[in-house]
GUBA-825806 format. One record per residue: residue in three letters; z, y, x of N, C-alpha, C in turn. Coordinates in steps of 0.001 Angstrom, whole numbers, padded with zeros to 6 digits, always signed. Example, Ala and Ser with C-alpha at 12.3 -4.5 7.8 and 13.67 -1.06 7.14 Angstrom:
REM GUBA-825806
ALA+007800-005690+013190+007800-004500+012300+007800-003300+013200;SER+007080-002250+012850+007140-001060+013670+007870+000030+012900;
This chain:
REM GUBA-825806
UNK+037781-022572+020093+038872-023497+020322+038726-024677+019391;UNK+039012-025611+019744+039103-027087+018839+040404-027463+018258;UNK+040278-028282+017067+041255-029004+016921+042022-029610+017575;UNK+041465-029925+018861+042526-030847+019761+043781-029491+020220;UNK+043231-028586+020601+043791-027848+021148+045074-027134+020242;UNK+045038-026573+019068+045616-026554+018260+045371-026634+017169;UNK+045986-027339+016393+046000-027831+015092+046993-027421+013920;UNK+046590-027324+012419+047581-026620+011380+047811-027929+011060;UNK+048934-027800+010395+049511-029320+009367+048981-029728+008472;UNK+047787-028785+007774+047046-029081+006674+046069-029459+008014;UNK+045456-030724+007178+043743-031793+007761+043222-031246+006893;UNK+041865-030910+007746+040738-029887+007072+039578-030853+007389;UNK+039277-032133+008326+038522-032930+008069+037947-033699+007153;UNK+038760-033625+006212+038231-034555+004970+036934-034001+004905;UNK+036402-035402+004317+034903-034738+003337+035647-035474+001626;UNK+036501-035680+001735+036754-036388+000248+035981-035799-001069;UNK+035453-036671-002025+034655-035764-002460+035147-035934-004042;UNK+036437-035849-003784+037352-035057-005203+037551-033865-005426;UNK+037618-033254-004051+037560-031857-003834+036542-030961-004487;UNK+036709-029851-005123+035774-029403-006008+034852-028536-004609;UNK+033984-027778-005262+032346-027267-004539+033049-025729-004081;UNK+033142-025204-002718+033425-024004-002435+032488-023311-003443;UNK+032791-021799-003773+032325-021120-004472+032406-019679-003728;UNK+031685-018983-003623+031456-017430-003305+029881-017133-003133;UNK+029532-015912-003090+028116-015328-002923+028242-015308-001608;UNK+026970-014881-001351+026201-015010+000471+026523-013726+000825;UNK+027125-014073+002383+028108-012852+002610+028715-012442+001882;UNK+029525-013053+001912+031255-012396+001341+031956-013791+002054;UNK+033120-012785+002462+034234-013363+003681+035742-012890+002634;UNK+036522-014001+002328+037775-013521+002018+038594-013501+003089;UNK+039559-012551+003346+039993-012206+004303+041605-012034+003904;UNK+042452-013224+004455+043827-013142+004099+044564-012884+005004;UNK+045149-011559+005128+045914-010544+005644+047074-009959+005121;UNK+048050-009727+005950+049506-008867+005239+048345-007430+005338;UNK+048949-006746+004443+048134-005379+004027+048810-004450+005647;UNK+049691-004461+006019+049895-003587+006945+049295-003519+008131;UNK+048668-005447+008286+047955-005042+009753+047156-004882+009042;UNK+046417-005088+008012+045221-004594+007646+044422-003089+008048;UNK+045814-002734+007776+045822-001494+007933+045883-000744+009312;UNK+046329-001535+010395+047067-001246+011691+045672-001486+012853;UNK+045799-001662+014189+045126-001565+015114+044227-003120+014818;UNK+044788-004522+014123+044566-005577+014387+043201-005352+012808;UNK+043418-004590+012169+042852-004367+010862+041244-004069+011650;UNK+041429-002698+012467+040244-002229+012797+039728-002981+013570;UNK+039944-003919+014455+039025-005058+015035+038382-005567+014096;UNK+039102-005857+013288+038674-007028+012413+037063-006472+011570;UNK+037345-004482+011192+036566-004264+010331+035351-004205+011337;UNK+035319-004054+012785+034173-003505+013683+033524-004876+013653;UNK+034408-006042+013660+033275-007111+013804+032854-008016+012364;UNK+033647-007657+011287+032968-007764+009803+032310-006607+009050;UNK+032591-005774+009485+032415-004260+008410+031201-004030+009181;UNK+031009-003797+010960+030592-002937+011207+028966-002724+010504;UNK+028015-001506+010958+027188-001739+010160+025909-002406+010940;UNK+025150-002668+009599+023631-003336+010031+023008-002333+010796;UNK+022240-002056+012098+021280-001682+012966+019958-001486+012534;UNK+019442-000172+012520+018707+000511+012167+018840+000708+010498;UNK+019433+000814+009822+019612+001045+008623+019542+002606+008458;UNK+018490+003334+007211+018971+004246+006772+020001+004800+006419;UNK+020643+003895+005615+022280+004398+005201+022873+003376+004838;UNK+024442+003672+005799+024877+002841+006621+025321+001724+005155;UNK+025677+000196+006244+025444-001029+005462+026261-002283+005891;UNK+027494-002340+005505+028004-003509+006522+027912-004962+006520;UNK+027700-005300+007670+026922-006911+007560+027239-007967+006764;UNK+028621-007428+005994+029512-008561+005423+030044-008218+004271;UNK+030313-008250+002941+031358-008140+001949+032974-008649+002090;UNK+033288-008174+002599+034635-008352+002520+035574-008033+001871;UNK+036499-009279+001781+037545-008807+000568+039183-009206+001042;UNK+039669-008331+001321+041208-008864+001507+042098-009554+000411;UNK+042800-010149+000633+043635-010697+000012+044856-010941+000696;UNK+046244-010239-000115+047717-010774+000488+048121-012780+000495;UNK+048706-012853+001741+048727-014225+001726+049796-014728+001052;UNK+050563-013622+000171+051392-014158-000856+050965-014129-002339;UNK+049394-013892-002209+048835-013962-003651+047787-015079-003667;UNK+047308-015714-002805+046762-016898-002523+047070-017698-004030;UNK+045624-017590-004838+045683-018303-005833+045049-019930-005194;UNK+044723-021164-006284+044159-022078-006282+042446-021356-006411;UNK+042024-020810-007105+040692-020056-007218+040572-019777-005476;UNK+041295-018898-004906+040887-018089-003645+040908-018879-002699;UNK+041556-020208-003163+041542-021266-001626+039883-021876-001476;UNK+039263-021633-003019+038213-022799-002719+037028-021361-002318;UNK+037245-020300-001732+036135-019507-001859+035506-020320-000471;UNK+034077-020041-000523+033105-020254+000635+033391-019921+002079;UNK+033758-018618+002157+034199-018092+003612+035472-017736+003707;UNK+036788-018190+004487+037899-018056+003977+038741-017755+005749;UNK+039186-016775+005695+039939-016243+007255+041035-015724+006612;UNK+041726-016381+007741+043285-016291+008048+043682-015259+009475;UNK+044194-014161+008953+044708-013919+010151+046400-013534+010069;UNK+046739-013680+011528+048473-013236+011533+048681-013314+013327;UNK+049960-012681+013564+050404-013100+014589+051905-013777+014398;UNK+052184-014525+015744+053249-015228+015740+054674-015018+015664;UNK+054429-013317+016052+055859-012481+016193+055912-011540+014982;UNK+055340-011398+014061+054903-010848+012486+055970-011523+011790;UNK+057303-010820+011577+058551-011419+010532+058160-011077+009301;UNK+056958-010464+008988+056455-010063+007501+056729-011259+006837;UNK+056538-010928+005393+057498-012405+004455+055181-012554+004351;UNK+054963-011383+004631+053422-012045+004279+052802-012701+005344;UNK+052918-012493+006525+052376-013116+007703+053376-014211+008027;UNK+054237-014492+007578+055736-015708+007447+054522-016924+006771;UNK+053793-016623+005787+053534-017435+004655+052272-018470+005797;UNK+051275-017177+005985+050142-018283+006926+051446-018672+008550;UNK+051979-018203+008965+052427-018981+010103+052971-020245+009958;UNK+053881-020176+008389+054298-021288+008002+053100-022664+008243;UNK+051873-022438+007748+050937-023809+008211+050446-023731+009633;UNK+051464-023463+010227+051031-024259+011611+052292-024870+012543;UNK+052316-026076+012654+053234-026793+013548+053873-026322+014182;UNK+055051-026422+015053+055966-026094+016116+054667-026451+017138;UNK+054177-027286+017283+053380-028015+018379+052137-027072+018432;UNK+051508-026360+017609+050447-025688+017424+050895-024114+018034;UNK+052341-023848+017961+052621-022215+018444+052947-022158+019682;UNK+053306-023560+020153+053844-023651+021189+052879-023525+022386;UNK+051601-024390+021940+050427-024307+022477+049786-022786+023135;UNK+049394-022221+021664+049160-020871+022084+050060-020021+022374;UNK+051516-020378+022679+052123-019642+023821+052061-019839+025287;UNK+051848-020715+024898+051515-021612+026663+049827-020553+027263;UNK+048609-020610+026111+047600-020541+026750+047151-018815+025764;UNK+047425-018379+026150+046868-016933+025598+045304-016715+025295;UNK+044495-017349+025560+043206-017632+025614+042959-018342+024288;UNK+044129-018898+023248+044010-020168+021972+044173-018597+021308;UNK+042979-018726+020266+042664-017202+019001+042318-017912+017766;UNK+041765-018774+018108+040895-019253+016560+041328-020677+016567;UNK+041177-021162+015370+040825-022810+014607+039981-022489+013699;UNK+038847-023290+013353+037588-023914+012581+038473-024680+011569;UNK+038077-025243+010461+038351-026270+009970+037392-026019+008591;UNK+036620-027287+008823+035620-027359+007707+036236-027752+006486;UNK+035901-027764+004748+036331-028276+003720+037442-028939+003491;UNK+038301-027306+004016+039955-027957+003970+040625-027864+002757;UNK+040029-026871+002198+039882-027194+000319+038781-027691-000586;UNK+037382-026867+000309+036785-027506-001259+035798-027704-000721;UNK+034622-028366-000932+033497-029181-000175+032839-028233+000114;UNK+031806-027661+001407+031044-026892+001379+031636-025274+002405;UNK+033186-025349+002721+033673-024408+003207+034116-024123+004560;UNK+034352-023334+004837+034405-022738+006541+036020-022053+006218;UNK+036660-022742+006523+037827-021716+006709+038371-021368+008333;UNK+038376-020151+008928+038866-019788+010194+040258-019124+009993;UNK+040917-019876+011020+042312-018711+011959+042159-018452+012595;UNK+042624-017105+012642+042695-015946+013675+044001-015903+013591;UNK+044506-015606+015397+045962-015583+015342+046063-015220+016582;UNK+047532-014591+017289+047720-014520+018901+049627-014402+018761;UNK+049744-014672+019556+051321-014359+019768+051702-012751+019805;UNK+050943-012118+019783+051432-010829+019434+050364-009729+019389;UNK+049822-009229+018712+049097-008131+018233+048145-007658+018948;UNK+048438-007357+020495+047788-007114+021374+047190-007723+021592;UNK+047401-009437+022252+046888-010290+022938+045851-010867+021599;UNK+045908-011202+020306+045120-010763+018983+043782-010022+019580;UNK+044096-009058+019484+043182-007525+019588+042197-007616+020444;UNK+043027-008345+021772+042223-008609+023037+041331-009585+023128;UNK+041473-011012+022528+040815-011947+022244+039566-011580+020732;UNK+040122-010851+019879+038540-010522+019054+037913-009529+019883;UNK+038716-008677+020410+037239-007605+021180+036191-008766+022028;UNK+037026-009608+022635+036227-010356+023413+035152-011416+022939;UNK+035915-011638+022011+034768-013157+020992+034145-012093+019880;UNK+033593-010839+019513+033676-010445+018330+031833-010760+018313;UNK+030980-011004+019166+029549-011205+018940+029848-012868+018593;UNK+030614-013398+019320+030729-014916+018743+031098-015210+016862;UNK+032112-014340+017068+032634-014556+015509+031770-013838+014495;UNK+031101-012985+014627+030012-012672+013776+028881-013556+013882;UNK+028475-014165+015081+027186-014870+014857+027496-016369+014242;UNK+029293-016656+013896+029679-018106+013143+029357-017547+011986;UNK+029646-016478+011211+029431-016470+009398+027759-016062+009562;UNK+026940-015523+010566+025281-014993+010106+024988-016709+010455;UNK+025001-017237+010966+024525-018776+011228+024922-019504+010205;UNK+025756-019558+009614+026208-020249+008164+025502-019981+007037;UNK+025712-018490+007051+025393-017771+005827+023618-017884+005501;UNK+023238-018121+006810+021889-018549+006700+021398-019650+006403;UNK+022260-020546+006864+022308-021932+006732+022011-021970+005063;UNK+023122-021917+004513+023874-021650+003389+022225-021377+002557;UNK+022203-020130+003163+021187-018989+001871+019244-020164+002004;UNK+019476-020906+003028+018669-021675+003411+017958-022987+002230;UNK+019184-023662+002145+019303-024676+000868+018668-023790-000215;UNK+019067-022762-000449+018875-022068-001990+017913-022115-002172;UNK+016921-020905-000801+015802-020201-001700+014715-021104-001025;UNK+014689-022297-000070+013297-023087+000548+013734-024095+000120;UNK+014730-024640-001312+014490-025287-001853+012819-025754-002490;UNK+012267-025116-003383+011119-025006-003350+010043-023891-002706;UNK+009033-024522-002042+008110-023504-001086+006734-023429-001803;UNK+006059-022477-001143+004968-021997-001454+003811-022803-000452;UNK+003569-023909-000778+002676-024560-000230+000966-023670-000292;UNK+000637-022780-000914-000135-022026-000819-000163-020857+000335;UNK+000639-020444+000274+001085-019522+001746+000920-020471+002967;UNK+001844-021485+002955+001775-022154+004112+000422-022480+004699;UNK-000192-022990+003646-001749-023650+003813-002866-022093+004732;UNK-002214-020768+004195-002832-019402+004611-002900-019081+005589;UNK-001624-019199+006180-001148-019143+007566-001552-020082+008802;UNK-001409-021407+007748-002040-022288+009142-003741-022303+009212;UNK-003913-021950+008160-005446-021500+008249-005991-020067+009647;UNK-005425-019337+009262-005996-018150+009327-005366-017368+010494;UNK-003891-017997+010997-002831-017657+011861-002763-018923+013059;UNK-002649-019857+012697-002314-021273+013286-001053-021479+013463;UNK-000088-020444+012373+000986-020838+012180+001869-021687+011336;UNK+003139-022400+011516+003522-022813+010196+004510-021312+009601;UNK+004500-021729+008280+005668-020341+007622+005983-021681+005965;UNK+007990-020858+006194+008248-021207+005019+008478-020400+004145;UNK+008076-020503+003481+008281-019258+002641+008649-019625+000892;UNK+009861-018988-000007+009861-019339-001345+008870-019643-002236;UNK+009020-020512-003373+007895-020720-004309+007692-019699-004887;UNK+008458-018638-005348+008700-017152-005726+007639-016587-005135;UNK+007244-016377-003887+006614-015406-003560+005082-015647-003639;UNK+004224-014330-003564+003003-015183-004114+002087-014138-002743;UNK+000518-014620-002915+000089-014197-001498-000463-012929-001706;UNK-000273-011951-001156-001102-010861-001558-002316-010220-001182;UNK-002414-010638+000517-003773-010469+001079-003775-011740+002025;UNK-004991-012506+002361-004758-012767+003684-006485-012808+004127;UNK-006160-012680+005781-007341-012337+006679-007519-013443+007726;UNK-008178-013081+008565-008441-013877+009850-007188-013653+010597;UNK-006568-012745+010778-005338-012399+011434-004164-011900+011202;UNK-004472-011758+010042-003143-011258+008654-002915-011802+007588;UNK-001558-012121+007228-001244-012831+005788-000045-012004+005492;UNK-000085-011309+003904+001104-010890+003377+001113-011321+002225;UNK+002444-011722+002158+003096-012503+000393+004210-011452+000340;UNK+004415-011627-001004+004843-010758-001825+005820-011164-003224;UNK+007294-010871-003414+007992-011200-004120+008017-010030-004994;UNK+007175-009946-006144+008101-008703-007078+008752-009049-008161;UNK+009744-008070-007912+010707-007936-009290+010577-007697-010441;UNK+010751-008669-011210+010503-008091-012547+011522-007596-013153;UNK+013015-006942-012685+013714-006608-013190+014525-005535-012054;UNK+015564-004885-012879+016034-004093-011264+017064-005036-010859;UNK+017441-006124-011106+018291-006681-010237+017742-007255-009153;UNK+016739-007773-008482+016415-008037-007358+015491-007216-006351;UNK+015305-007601-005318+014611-006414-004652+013120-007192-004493;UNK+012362-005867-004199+010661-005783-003936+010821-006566-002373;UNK+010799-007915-002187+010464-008133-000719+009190-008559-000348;UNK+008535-007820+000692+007207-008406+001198+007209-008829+002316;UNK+006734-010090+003019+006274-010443+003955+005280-010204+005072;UNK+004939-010076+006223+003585-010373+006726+003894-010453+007903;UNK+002433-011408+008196+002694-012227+009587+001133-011596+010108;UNK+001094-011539+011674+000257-011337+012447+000093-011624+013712;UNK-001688-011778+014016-002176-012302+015225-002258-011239+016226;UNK-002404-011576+017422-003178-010989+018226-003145-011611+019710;UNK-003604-011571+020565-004080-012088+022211-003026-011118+022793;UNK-001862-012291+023667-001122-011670+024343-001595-011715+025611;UNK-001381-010370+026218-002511-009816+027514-001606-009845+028565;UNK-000206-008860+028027+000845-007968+028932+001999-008523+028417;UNK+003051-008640+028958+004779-008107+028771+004706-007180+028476;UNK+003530-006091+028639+003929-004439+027967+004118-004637+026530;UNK+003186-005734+026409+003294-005724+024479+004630-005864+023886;UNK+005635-006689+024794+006729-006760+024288+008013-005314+024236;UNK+007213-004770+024761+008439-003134+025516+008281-002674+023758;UNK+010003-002148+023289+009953-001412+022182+008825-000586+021988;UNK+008663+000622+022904+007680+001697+021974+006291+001265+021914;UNK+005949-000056+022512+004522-000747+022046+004789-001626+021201;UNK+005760-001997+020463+006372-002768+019497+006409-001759+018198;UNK+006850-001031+018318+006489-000244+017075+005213+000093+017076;UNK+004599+000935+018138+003232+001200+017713+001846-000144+017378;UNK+002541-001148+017599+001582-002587+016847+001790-002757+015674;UNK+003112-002312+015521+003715-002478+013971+003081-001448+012616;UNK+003634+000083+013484+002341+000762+012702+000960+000604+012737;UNK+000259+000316+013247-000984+000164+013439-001215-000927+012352;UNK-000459-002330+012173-000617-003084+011282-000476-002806+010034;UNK+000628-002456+009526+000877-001773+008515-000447-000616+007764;UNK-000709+000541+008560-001677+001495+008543-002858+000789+008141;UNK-003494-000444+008014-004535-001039+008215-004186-001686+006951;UNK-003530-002530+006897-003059-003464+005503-002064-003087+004579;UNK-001033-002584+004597-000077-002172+003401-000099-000742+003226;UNK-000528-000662+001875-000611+000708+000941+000439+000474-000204;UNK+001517+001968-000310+002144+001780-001614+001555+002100-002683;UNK+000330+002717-002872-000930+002840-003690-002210+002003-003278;UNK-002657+001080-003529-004230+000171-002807-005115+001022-002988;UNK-005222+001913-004228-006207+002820-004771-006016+004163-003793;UNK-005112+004460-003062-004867+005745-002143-004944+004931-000545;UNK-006101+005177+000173-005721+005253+001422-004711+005503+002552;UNK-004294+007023+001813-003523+007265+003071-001937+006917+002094;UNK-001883+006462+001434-000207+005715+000847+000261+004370+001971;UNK-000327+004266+003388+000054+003566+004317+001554+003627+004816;UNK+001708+002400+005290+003375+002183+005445+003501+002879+006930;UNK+004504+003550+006957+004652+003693+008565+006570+003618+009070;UNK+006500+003717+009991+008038+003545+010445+008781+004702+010234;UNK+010025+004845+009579+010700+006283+009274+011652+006583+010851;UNK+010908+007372+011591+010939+008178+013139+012550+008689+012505;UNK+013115+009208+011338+014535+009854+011569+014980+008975+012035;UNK+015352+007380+011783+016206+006790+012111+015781+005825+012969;UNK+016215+005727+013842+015898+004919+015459+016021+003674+014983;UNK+014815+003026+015437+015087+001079+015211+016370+000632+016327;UNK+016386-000412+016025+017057-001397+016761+016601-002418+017240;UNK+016626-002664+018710+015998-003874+019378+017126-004557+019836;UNK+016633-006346+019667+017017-007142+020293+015996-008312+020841;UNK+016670-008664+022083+015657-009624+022546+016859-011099+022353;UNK+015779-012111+022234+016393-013303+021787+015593-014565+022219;UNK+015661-015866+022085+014628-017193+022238+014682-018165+021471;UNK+013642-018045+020240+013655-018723+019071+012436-019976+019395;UNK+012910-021512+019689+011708-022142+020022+010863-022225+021256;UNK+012090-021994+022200+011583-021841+023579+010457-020414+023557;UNK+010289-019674+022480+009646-018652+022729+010109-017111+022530;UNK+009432-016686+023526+010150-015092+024118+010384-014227+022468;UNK+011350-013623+021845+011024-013235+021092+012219-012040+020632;UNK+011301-010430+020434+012038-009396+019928+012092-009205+018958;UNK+013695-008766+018512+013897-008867+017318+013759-007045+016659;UNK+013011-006687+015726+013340-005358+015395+013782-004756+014038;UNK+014674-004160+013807+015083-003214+012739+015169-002398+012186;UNK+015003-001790+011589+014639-000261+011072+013663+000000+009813;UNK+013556+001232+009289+013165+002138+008110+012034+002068+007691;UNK+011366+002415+006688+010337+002782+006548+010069+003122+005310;UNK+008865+003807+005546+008256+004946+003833+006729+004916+003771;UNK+006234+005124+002521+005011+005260+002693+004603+006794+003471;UNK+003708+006953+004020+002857+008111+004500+002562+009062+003672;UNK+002205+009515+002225+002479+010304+001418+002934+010620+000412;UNK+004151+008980+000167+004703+009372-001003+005978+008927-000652;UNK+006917+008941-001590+008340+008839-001528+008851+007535-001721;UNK+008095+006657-001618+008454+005145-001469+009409+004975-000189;UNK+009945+004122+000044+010874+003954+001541+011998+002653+001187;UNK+012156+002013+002302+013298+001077+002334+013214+000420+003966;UNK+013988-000409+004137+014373-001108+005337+013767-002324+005650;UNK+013458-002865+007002+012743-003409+007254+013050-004702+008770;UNK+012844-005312+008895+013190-006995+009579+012128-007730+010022;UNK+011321-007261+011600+010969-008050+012290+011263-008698+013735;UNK+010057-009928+013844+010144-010187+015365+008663-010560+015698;UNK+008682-009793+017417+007375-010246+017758+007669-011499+019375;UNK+006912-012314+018777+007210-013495+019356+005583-014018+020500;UNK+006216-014703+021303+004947-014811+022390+004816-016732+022466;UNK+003870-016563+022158+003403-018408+022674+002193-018260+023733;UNK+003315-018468+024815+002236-018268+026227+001229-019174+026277;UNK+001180-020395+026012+000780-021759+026057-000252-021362+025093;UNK-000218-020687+023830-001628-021030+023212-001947-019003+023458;UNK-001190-018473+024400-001707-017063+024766-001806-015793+023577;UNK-000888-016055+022562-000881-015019+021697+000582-014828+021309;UNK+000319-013769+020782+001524-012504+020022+001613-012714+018556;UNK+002417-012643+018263+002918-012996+016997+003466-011943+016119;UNK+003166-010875+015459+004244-010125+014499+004539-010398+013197;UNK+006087-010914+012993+006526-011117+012067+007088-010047+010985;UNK+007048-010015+009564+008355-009058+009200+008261-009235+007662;UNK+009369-008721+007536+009774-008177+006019+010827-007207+005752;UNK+009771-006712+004490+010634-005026+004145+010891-005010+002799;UNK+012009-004130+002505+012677-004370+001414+012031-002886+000870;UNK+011448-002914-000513+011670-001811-001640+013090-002150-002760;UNK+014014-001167-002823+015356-001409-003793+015776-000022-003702;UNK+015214+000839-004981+016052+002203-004186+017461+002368-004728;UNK+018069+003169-004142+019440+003078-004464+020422+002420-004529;UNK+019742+000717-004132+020783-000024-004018+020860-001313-002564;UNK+021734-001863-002169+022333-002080-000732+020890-003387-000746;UNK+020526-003180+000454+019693-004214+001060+020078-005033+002046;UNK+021420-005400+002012+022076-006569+002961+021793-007644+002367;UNK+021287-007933+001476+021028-009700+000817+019721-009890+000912;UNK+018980-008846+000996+017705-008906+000963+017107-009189+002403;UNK+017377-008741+003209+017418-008895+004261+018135-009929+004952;UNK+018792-010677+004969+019647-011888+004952+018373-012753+004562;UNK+017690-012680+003412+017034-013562+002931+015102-013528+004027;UNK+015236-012274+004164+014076-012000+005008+014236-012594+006643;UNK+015602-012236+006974+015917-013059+008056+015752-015156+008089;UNK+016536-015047+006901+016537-016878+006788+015270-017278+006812;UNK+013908-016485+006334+012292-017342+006105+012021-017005+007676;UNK+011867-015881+007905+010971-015460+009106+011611-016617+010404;UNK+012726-016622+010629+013333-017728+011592+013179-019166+011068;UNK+012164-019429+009985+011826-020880+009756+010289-020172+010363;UNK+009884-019692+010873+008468-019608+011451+008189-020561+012660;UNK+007187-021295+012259+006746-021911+013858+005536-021839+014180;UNK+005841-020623+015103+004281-020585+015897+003661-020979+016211;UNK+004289-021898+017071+004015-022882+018337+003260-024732+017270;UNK+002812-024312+016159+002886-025054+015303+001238-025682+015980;UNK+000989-026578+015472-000758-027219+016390-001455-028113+015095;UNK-002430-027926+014967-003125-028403+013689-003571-029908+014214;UNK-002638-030562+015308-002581-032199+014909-001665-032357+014759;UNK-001132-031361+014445+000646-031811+014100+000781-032371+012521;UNK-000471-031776+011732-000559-031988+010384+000162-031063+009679;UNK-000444-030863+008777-000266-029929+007728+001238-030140+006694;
């Protein structure tokens, strides 16, 4: 829904740039709610399409940090956070859902009584430069309920498109012009990839870089990209999607280099997750899921896509996998997502380097 359609009394257009710098970490959504629907039928929508969890994950992981907050505790701090949702309904006499109805016009309720279909308002840096604040709202609980079941792939793919955005600026601030140079060598691809990460093998048809940690606060992320001659659409069917994946892996990544069989393979307990998608006018599956080394107790989660450039007739496998034991790999992965979707295949060596 747009501004035209309904509008709060607070203007969220400004870019004025007195306004101080939104502030929050990547993924995290403050979420200002009376605690009772929080709690109530309008609560659990809310958690299935922020909470629910990441796909193919070992153990379970929800896509979002979320944090409630009563809308009668609304500090100056909590207005300027990064991701900021409002929800209420119109028939809610709560003195807490009273407080957000209060910012919206006679002209704005009147609207979405008229059109049951009006759920949301956008409004960019309506406090502090840099921020996304959304309403969520319906004239009554139900009609609420009914409109997020219906938009809830929309409203999750507004904070993963941001949040990427967002996590984007940070870490391809500076790149690894050495990687890049690997890839278009050896792949004929472009890749962006952090100055952080450094290269660890590359081949005629394989390149893996490699971020390690030198501390336990960040995670072990590795990269790798791969060739091959697309023949079939079979190549694209899941269970020939994994078995390219192992096969690659099996060949190039050891959690020992000195042990052969310390090869990476896919952890079979927990079922990947496929999606198909079109990144660049090109055909491309997205996959998720586990993995461990082959004889030792190494293991963590993992983020690819295999992508088709009919035009220059090859297959593409992308990915990155997280080592972090014991601790949540939703940022890490966020971050594995933001490089791999700066990939361009379709990249042509007169395009220049």
């Amino acid at each position: 829904m747009g501004v035209s359609l309904v509008s709060c009394e607070t203007d969220g257009s400004s870019t004025d740039s007195t306004k101080p710098k939104a502030r929050g970490s990547i993924g995290e959504i403050i979420l200002v709610i009376d605690s009772v629907k929080w709690a109530g039928p309008v609560g659990e929508q809310l958690k299935e399409i922020f909470e629910s969890d990441i796909p193919g994950m070992f153990r379970p992981e929800a896509r979002f940090k979320v944090n409630t907050v009563d809308p009668r505790a609304m500090t100056r701090i909590l207005k300027m956070s990064t991701n900021l949702v409002y929800v209420t309904t119109f028939d809610d006499k709560g003195s807490a859902s009273q407080v957000i109805n209060a910012q919206f016009s006679k002209e704005s309720k009147e609207k979405a009584m008229n059109d049951p279909s009006i759920y949301s308002l956008r409004m960019e840096d309506e406090y502090a430069i840099g921020q996304e604040v959304l309403y969520l709202f319906g004239n009554t609980e139900d009609q609420l309920i009914q409109n997020l079941k219906k938009n809830s792939g929309r409203l999750q793919n507004l904070f993963e498109v941001r949040e990427r955005g967002r996590l984007e600026k940070i870490i391809l601030a500076r790149k690894n012009s050495a990687a890049d140079f690997e890839a278009k060598k050896n792949l004929g691809i472009e890749i962006n990839v952090p100055a952080s990460y450094q290269v660890a093998k590359s081949e005629d048809d394989f390149l893996w870089v490699r971020q390690i940690t030198p501390t336990a606060n960040r995670a072990d992320i590795s990269l790798f990209f791969y060739e091959t001659d697309y023949t079939s659409e079979e190549q694209t069917f899941p269970a020939n999607i994994l078995t390219l994946r192992d096969s690659i892996t099996k060949q190039y990544i050891f959690g020992d280099p000195e042990d052969p069989t310390s090869y990476v393979v896919s952890e079979k307990q927990v079922p990947p997750a496929f999606r198909n998608m079109v990144i660049n006018d090109n055909f491309t599956t997205e996959i998720r899921g586990a993995w461990k080394t082959n004889n030792t107790s190494m293991g963590g989660s993992f983020l690819g896509y295999i992508m088709v450039d009919q035009k220059k007739g090859k297959l593409y496998y992308i990915e990155g996998f997280v080592f972090y034991p014991n601790e949540i790999h939703r940022d890490a992965l966020r971050e594995i997502e933001t490089i791999l979707l700066n990939t361009n295949v379709s990249w042509k060596e007169d395009q220049g380097a």
